[in-house]
TILUMNU-795372 format. One record per residue (C-alpha): residue number from 1; z, y, x. Coordinates in steps of 0.1 Angstrom, whole numbers, padded with zeros to 4 digits. Layout:
# residues N
n  z  y  x
NUM  Z  Y  X
...
***
This chain:
# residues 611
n  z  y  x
1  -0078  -0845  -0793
2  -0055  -0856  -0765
3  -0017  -0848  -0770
4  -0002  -0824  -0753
5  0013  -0835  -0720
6  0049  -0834  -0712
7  0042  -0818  -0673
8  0036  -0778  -0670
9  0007  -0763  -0664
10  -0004  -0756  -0629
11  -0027  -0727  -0621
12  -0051  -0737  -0595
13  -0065  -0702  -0577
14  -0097  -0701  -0568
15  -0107  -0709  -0531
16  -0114  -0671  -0527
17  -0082  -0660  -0540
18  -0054  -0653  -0521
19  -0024  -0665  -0535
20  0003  -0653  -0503
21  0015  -0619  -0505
22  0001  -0592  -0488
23  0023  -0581  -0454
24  0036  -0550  -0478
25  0048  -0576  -0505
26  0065  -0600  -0479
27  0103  -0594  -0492
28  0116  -0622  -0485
29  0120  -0650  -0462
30  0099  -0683  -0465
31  0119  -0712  -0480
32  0133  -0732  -0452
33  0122  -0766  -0468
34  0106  -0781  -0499
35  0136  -0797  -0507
36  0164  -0771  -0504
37  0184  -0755  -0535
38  0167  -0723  -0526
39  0135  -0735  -0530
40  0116  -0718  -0555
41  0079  -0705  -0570
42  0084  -0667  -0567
43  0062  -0667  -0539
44  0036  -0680  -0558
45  0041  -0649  -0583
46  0021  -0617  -0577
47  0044  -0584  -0579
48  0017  -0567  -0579
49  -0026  -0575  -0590
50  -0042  -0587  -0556
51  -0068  -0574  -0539
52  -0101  -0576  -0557
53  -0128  -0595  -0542
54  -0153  -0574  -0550
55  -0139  -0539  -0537
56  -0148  -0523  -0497
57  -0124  -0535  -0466
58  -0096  -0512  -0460
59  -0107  -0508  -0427
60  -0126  -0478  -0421
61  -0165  -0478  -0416
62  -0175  -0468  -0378
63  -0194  -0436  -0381
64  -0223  -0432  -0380
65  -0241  -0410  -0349
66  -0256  -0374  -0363
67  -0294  -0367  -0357
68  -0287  -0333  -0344
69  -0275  -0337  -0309
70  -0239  -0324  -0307
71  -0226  -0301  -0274
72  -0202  -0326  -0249
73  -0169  -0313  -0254
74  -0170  -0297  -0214
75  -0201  -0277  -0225
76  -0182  -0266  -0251
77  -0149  -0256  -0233
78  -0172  -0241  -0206
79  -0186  -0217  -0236
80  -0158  -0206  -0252
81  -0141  -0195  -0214
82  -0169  -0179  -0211
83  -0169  -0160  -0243
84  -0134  -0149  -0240
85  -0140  -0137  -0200
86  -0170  -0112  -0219
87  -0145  -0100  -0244
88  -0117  -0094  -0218
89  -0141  -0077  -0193
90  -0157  -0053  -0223
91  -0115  -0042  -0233
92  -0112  -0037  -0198
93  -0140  -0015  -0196
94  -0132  0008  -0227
95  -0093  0006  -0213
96  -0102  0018  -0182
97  -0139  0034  -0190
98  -0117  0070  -0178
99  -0106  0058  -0149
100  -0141  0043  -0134
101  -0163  0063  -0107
102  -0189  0088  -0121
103  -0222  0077  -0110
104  -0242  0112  -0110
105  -0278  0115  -0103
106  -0300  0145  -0083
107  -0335  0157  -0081
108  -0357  0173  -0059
109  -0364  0206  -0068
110  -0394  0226  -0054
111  -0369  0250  -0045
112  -0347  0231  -0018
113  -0324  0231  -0047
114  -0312  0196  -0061
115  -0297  0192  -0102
116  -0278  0171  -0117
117  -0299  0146  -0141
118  -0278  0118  -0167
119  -0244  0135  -0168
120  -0248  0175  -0161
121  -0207  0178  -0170
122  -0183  0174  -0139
123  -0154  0156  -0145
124  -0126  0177  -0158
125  -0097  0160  -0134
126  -0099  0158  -0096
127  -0118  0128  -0090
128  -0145  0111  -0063
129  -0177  0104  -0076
130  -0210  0089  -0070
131  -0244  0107  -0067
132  -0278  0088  -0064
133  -0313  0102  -0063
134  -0344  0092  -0078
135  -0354  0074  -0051
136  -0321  0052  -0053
137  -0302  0071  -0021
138  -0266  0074  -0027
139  -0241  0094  -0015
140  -0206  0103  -0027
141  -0181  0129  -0024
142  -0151  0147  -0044
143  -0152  0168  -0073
144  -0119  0191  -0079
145  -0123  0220  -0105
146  -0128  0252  -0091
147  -0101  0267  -0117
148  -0076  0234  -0109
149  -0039  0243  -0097
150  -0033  0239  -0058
151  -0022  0217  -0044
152  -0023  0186  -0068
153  0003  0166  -0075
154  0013  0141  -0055
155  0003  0114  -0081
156  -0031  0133  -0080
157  -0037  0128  -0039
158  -0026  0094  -0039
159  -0049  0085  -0067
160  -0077  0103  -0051
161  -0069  0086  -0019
162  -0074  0050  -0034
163  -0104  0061  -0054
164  -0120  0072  -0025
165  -0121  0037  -0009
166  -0139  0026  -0043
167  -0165  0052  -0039
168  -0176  0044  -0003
169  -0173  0008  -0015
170  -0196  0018  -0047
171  -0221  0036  -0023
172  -0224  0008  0003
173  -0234  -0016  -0021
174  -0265  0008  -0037
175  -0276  0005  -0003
176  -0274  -0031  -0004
177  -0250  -0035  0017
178  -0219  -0057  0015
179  -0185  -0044  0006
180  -0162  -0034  0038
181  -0134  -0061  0041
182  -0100  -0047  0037
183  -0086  -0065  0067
184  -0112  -0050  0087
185  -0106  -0013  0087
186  -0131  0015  0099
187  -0116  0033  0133
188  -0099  0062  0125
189  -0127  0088  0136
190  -0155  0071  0118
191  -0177  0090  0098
192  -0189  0077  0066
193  -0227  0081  0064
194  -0232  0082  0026
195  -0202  0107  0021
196  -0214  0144  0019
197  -0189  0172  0020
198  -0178  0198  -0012
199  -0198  0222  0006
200  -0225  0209  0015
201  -0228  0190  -0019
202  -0226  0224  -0030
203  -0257  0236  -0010
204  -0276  0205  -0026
205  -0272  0217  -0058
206  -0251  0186  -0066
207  -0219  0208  -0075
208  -0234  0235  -0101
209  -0241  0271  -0078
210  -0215  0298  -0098
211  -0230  0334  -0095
212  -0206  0352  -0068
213  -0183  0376  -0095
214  -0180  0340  -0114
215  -0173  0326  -0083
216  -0138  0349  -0072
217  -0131  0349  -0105
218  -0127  0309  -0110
219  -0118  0305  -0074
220  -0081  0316  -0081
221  -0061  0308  -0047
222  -0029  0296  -0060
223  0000  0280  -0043
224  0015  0296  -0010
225  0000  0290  0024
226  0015  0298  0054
227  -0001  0309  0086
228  -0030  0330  0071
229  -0033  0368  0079
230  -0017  0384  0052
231  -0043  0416  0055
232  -0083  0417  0063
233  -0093  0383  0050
234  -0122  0396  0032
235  -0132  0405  0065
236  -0127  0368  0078
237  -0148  0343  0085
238  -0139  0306  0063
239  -0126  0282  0087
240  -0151  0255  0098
241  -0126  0230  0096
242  -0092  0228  0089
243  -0059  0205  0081
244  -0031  0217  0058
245  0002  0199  0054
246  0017  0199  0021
247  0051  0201  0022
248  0065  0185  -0006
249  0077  0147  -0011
250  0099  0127  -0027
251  0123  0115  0000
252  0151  0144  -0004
253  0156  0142  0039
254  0142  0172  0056
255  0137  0145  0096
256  0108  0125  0081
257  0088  0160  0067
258  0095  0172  0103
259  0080  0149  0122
260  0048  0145  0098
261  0048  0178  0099
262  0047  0182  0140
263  0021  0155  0144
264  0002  0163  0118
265  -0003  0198  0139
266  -0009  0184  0171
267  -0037  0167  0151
268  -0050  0194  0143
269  -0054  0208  0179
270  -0065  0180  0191
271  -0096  0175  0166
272  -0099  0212  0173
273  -0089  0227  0131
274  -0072  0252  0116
275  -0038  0245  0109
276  -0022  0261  0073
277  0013  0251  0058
278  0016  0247  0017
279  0051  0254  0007
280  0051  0264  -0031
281  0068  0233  -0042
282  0092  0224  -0011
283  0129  0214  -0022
284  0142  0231  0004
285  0124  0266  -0008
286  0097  0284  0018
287  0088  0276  0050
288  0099  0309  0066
289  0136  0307  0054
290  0150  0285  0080
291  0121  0288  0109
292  0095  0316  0116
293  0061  0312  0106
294  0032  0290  0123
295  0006  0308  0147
296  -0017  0325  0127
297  -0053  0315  0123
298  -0082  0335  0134
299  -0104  0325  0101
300  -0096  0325  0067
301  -0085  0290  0044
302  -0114  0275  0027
303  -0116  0275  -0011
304  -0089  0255  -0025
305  -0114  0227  -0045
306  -0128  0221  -0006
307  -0092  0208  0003
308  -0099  0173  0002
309  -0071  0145  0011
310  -0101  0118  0015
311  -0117  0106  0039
312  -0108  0116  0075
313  -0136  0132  0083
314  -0140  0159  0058
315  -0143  0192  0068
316  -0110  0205  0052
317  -0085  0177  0053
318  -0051  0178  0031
319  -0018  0159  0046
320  0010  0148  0030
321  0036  0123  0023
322  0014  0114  -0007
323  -0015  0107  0018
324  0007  0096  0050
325  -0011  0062  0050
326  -0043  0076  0053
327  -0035  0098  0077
328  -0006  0079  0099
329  -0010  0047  0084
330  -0023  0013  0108
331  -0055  0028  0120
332  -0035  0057  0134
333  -0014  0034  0151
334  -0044  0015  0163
335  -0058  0046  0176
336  -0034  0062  0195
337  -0008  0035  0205
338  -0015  0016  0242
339  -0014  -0018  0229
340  -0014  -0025  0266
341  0017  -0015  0274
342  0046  -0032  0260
343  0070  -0003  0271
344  0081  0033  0262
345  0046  0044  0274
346  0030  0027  0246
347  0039  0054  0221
348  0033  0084  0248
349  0000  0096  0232
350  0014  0097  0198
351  0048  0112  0208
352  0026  0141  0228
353  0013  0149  0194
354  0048  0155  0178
355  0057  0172  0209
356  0031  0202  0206
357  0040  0206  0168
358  0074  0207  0176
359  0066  0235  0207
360  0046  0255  0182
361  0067  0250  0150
362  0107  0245  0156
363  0110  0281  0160
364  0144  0291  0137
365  0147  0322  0115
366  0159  0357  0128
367  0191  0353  0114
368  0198  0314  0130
369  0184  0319  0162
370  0212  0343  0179
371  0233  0319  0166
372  0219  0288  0184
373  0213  0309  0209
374  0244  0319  0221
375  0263  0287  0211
376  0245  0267  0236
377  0262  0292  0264
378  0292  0291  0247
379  0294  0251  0252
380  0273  0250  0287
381  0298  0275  0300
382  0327  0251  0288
383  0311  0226  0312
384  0315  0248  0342
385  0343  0235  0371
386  0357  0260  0393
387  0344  0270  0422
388  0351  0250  0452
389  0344  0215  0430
390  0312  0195  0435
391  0294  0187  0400
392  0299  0207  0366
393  0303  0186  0338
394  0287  0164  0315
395  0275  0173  0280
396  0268  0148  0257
397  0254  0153  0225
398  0262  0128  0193
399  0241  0124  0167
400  0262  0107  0138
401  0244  0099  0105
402  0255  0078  0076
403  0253  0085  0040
404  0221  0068  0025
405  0209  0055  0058
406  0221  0029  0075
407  0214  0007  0111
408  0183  -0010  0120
409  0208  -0037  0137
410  0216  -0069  0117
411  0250  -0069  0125
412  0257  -0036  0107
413  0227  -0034  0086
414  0243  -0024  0048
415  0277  -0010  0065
416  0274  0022  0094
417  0276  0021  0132
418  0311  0021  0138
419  0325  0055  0158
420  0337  0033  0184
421  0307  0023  0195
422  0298  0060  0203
423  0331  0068  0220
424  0321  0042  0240
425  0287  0050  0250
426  0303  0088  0261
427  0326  0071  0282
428  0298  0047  0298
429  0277  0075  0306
430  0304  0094  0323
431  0317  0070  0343
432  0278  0064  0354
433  0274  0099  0365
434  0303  0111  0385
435  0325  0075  0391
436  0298  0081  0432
437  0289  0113  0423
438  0310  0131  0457
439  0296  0136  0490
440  0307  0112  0501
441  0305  0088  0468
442  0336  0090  0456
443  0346  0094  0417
444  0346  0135  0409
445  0375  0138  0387
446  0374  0172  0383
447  0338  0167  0359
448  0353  0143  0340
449  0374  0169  0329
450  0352  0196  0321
451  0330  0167  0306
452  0327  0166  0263
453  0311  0155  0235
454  0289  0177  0210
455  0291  0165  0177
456  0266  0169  0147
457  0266  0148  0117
458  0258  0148  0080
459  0298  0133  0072
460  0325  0159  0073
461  0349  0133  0074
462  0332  0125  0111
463  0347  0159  0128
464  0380  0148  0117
465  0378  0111  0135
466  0403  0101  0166
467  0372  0092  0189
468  0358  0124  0184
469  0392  0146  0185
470  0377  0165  0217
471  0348  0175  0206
472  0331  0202  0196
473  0306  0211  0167
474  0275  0217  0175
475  0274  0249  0153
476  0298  0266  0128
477  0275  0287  0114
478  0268  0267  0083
479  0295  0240  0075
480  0291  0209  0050
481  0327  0206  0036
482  0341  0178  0019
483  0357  0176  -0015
484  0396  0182  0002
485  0380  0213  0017
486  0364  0225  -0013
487  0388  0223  -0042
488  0404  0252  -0029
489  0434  0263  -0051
490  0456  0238  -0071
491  0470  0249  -0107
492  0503  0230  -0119
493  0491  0210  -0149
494  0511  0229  -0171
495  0497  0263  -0167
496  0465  0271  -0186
497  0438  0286  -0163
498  0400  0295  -0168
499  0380  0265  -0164
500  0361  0253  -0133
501  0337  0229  -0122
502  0350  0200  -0103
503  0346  0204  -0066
504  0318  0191  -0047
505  0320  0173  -0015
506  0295  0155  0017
507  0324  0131  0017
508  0301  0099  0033
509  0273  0119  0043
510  0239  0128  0030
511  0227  0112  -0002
512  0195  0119  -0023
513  0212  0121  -0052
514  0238  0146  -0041
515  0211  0164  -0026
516  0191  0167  -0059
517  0216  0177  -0081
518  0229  0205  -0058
519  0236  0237  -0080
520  0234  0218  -0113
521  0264  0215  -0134
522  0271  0181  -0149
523  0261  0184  -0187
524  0228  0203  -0172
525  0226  0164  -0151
526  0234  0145  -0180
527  0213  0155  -0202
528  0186  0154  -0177
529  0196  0119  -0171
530  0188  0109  -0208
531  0150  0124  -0206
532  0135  0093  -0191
533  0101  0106  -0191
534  0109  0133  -0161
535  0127  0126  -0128
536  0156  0152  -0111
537  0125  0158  -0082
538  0097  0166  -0110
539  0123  0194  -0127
540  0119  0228  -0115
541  0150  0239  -0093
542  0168  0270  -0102
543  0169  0298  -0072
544  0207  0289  -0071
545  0200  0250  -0066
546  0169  0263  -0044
547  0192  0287  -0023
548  0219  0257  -0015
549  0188  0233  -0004
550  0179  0256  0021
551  0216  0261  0037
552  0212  0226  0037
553  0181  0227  0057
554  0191  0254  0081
555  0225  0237  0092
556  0201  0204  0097
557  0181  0225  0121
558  0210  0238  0140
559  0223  0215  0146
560  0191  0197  0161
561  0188  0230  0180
562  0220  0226  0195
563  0225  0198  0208
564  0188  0191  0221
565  0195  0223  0241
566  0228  0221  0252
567  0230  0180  0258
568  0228  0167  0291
569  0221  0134  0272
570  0220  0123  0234
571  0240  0093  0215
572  0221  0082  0186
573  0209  0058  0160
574  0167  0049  0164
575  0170  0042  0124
576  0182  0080  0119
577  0148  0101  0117
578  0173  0129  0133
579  0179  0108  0165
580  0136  0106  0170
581  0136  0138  0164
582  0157  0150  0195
583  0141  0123  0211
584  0107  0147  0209
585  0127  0180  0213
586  0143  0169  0251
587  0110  0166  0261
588  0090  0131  0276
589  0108  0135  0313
590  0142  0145  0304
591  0148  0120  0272
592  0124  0094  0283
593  0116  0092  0319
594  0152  0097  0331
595  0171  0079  0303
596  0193  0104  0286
597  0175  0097  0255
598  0201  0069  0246
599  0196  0044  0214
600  0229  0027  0205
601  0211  0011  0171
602  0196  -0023  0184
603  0169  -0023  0214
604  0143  -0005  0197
605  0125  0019  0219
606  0110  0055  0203
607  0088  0059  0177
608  0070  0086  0153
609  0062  0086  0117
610  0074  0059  0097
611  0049  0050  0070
***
């Protein structure tokens, strides 16, 4: 047995083995030569067992490909899109399932008579719906309730009105035709061929026939018209057609009502139907307290489900400011504007329109009309020279409005037309009348001096301006006053007195809000202010907030009267609806033809209805 040698043992690792350590077990730094002092073996010792030979790589195995074919990832997205466009379109559905079209269906009876098949209820709300046959011919028309309060609301007519586009849409396409393009609207007399009238529908049996005591019963005429005989009705024929004007919006201004209002009736005449006011929920109470009533019809109003704001050419059509596009919206325009001419004569056929409402309307009360009346002698005899002069003079009328409304021009758009600027005017219109007006051309002095201004405007604080220190009022019958004017007595702070409201003033001019809250004390406004759910229009007005309304309205209309009579030429604003308004009431010749219609708001020429 050999002896044991003196030298260490060395281990020799297999030629498999690895004896470096792994990249995680790499510590420390390599020695920097065999012969340095920090030279050593401890990278030759394992910190930790190495890797076995005989166990799997550490890198992971590609995988392997599945037998079952496996959806690209497009497909996929494309599937699931899809999935979630289905569930969308069925919540939209049930959302809005009350709110779709009712698609009824008729057959022929051998009686002439036609039923209703699939759905024999009618809808319960004012709605337009869709009727086919069973040979696939549709039609479509309107279905109010017989027992339904008239008129609707507001809400209820607009709705209608876009519904109504739907329907025709709806019926055009079961014809297999494709849907009208919105930028290509129908003219404004044409008939839609698949629309059938409530009574005719009712003659089809597509309405359910009432027996005739079930009938008057149901057919309760509510709301309020004006310009049916009050006496013999039963005795009256129904109108064949007819057009009643609603009287009720939200814009608190009594100008813009008034001009719908007097073109809506020279509609009328011209497409040759009865004309009927509805004033039951006016703001500024009935028709007949500040003008007389309409001229009475020779037949009696249709039943009040046959009222129908949609389309034009039903046989009883309803107009209001709910339906004013429909009714004076672009096609309107692009009926009776002469897109020829580029001057005043391009609005002539729709200013003749307003023109024979206002003849037949503007009439004022019994107790307003004396008044005017004998005002406008009262300033035209101011304007009388003395015998032996040469011209009387001028009277100009102002028509001053500020408050909510302000100019069209850039330059004062947000702020009002400054008073100067009408002083101005007056003085330019003067001196253009009688600077030649002498036999012999020289400047007539003597009118100048007799000439004046007639003021009317919605600020108190207007009558009291330096330009306008010479003029006069138009009337003084009713009298906005401002806050100084209406405080009335002052108590010493120091004596106790019964309480009073705080005094109420036009100080500025004519605002909504004022307007609405007229006769309404201020805890009755707050707390109506904190009820979110209902607005100061929707509330119903007490007869004291009703009875100041109407003052409001019949000082308005005075004033109008006054100075549309009286003026030799009117000052106004075009973005006042007041200033159109005498614009119609001068008449074509006088305001137009001859100039003394005179806009000082921008170079805007006269319009109408402002939708």
């Amino acid at each position: 047995m050999a002896p044991p040698s003196s030298h260490p043992k060395v281990m020799i690792a297999p030629p498999r083995l690895n004896l470096r350590r792994a990249a995680s077990y790499q510590g420390e730094k390599a020695p920097l030569s065999s012969t340095s002092s920090r030279f050593n073996f401890n990278h030759l010792i394992f910190s930790s067992p190495p890797p076995s030979p005989g166990l799997p790589a550490l890198v992971p195995r590609p995988r392997k490909s599945s037998p079952v074919p496996r959806p690209s990832r497009v497909l996929r997205v494309f599937i699931w899109i899809t999935a979630l466009a289905i569930v969308f379109l069925l919540v939209s559905t049930l959302i809005e399932g009350g709110k779709r079209i009712p698609v009824l269906g008729w057959t022929f009876d051998g009686d002439e008579q036609y039923e209703l098949v699939g759905q024999t209820n009618l809808p319960k709300v004012p709605t337009p719906i869709t009727v086919t046959n069973r040979h696939g011919n549709a039609r479509w028309t309107v279905s109010i309730p017989r027992t339904h309060d008239f008129p609707l609301s507001m809400k209820d007519y607009s709705d209608i009105c876009t519904q109504c586009v739907e329907a025709a849409a709806r019926a055009r396409e079961l014809h297999g035709h494709s849907p009208q393009s919105q930028q290509a609207p129908h003219d404004y007399y044409h008939e839609d061929p698949y629309f059938i009238d409530v009574r005719d529908a009712e003659k089809k049996g597509i309405f359910p026939v009432m027996e005739k005591a079930k009938r008057v019963a149901s057919e309760i005429q509510s709301g309020h018209l004006v310009g049916q005989r009050n006496d013999g009705l039963a005795d009256m024929e129904t109108c064949r057609t007819s057009l009643t004007f609603v009287l009720e919006t939200a814009d608190a201004g009594l100008g813009s009502s008034l001009m719908m209002l007097w073109t809506a009736y020279g509609l009328a005449q011209k497409e040759k139907r009865a004309f009927f006011i509805e004033d039951s929920r006016w703001a500024y109470g009935q028709y007949t307290d500040i003008f007389q009533p309409p001229p009475v019809q020779n037949c009696k109003p249709p039943p009040r489900h046959q009222m129908l704001p949609c389309p034009r050419n039903a046989k009883h059509l309803v107009v209001s400011a709910a339906t004013a596009h429909e009714t004076f919206g672009a096609s309107f325009n692009a009926e009776y504007e002469n897109t020829k001419r580029a001057d005043i004569n391009r609005e002539r056929a729709i200013y003749d329109l307003a023109r024979v409402g206002y003849e037949a309307l503007f009439h004022l009360n019994n107790d307003d009309r004396p008044y005017v009346s004998d005002r406008v002698k009262q300033l035209k005899a101011q304007a009388v020279v003395p015998k032996g002069n040469y011209n009387d003079g001028t009277i100009i009328g102002v028509h001053v409005r500020q408050g909510d409304l302000h100019p069209i021009e850039y330059q004062y758009n947000g702020a009002y037309m400054p008073l100067e600027e009408y002083a101005q005017k007056f003085r330019d219109l003067i001196d253009q009348r009688h600077n030649f007006s002498t036999p012999l051309g020289g400047e007539d002095i003597v009118a100048k001096q007799h000439s004046f201004m007639v003021i009317a405007s919605d600020n108190p604080d207007v009558y009291e301006a330096d330009e306008f220190k010479d003029a006069f009022r138009a009337q003084e019958q009713i009298k906005l006053a401002g806050k100084q004017h209406a405080e009335g007595a002052q108590y010493a702070k120091w004596v106790i007195h019964k309480f009073e409201e705080e005094a109420f003033g036009w100080e500025g001019g004519f605002f909504a809000s004022m307007f609405w809250n007229l006769g309404r004390t201020k805890l009755h406004h707050v707390e109506e202010l904190d009820d979110s759910d209902t607005s100061q229009e929707d509330t119903e007005a007490s007869p004291d907030t009703v009875r100041l309304r109407g003052l409001v309205g019949r000082a308005y209309a005075m004033d109008l009267a006054v100075l549309s009579e009286a003026s030799d030429s009117i000052i106004c604003t075009m973005s006042a609806m007041g200033c159109r308004l005498l614009g119609v009431m001068m008449g074509w010749d006088k305001a137009m033809v001859r100039g003394n219609w005179v806009n000082i708001d921008g170079s805007f020429s006269w319009t109408g209805i402002t939708v």
